[in-house]
N, C-alpha and C positions, 0 to 999 in steps of 0.2 A: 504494500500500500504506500503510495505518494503522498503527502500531506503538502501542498502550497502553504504558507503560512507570510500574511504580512500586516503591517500596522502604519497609523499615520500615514492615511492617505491625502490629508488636509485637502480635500478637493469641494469646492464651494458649488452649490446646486444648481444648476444648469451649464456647468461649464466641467462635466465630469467627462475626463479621457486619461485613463489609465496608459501606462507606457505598454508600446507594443513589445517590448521584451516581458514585459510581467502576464500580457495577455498572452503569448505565444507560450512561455512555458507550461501554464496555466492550464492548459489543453489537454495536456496531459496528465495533472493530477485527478487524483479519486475526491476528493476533498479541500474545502480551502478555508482556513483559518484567519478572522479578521482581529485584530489585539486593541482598534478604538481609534479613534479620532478618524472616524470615516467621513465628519462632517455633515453626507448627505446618504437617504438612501439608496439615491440611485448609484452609489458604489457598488452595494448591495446586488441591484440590477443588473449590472454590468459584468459582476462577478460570478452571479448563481445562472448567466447563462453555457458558463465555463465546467462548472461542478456544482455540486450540494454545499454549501456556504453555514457557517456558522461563529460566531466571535462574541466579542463583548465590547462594552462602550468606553470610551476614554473620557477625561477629561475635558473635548473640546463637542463632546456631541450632547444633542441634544435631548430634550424627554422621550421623543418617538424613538431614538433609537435604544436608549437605557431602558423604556419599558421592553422593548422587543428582546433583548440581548443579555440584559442584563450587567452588572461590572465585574462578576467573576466567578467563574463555573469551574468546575474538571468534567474535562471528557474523559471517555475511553475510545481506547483504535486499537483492536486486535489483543485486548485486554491489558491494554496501556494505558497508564493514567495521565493524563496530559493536563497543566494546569493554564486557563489564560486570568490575565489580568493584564491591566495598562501598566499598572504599574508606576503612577504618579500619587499616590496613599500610601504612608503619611504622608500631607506636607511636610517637609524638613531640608535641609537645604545639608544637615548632616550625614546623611545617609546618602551612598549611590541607589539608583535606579533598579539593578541588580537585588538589591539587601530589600529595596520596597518589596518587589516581583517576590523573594524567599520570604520573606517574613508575612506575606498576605498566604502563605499553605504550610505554615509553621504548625507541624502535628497530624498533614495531612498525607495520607497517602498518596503520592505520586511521584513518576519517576521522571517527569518534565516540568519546565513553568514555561511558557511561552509569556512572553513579555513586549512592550513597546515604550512609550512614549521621551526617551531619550534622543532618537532618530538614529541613533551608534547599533550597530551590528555588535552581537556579543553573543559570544559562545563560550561555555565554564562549566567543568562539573562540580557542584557544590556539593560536599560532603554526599555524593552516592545521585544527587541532582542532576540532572542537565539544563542549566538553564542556558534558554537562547532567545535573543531578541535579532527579529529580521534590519533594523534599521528602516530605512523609510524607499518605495520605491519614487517618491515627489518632490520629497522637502529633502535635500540631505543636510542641509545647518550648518554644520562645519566639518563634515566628513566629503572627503573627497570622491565619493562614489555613491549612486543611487543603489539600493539594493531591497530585496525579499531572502524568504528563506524558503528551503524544500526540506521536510524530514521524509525519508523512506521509515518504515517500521517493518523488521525483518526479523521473525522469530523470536521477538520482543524486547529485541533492540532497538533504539532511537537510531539513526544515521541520520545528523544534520549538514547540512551546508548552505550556505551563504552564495547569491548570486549578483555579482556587482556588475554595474553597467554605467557608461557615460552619459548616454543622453536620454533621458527619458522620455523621448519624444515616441 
């Protein structure tokens, strides 16, 4: 199983065009994971013509989409516990982005957190964890590369990677 997985698509309501690298990999997942700040939801739209679409809300969206999605769930994929969260809770300015993502499944069973609202690609296994945040394929902030992420799940292992690209057009 392929997992798409991406966050922060900061894309404003009628001006939704996802990058053709994110839509063409996209084809080929079973699944696709959204981590929040979709904005609008015709991401949503544009996404679940691709696959079966599921995520949670960020920070910068709004009640229809927090009522729809919720801010933080665990999935399961082939008996894998998969956790998302934005990952901008606590407010704190002490804590990385990363520590928000672990500490919002602190006691919970899973053997992922998918993560976003940094816009930073980040892959780390935390004490037996995998956490991994796609980075953003829209807004990169101060990273030098637009990017998403794919997990494969393969006998109930996670295999992540990171897919970077220049132009998001």
């Amino acid at each position: 199983m392929i997992i798409g997985v991406v966050s922060d698509t900061h894309l404003r309501e009628g001006r939704v065009k996802l990058p053709a690298k994110l839509m063409e990999a996209f084809r080929e997942v079973d699944h696709i994971l959204h981590l929040g700040d979709w904005m609008t939801l015709e991401v949503y739209d544009q996404l679940s013509k691709l696959a079966p679409v599921d995520g949670i809300a960020g920070n910068n969206d709004g009640y229809e989409i927090i009522e729809r999605f919720g801010e933080k769930k665990i999935l399961s994929f082939e008996g894998v516990q998969i956790g998302l969260v934005h990952g901008h809770e606590p407010y704190s300015s002490r804590i990385t982005t990363p520590q928000k993502a672990r500490k919002a499944f602190e006691g919970e069973p899973v053997s992922c957190i998918l993560f976003g609202h940094s816009h930073q690609p980040h892959l780390q296994m935390d004490d037996g964890v995998l956490m991994f945040n796609p980075g953003s394929p829209t807004d990169k902030r101060r990273e030098k590369l637009y990017s998403f992420g794919l997990l494969e799940i393969r006998g109930g292992q996670v295999l992540p990677r990171h897919v970077f690209y220049e132009d998001k057009g």
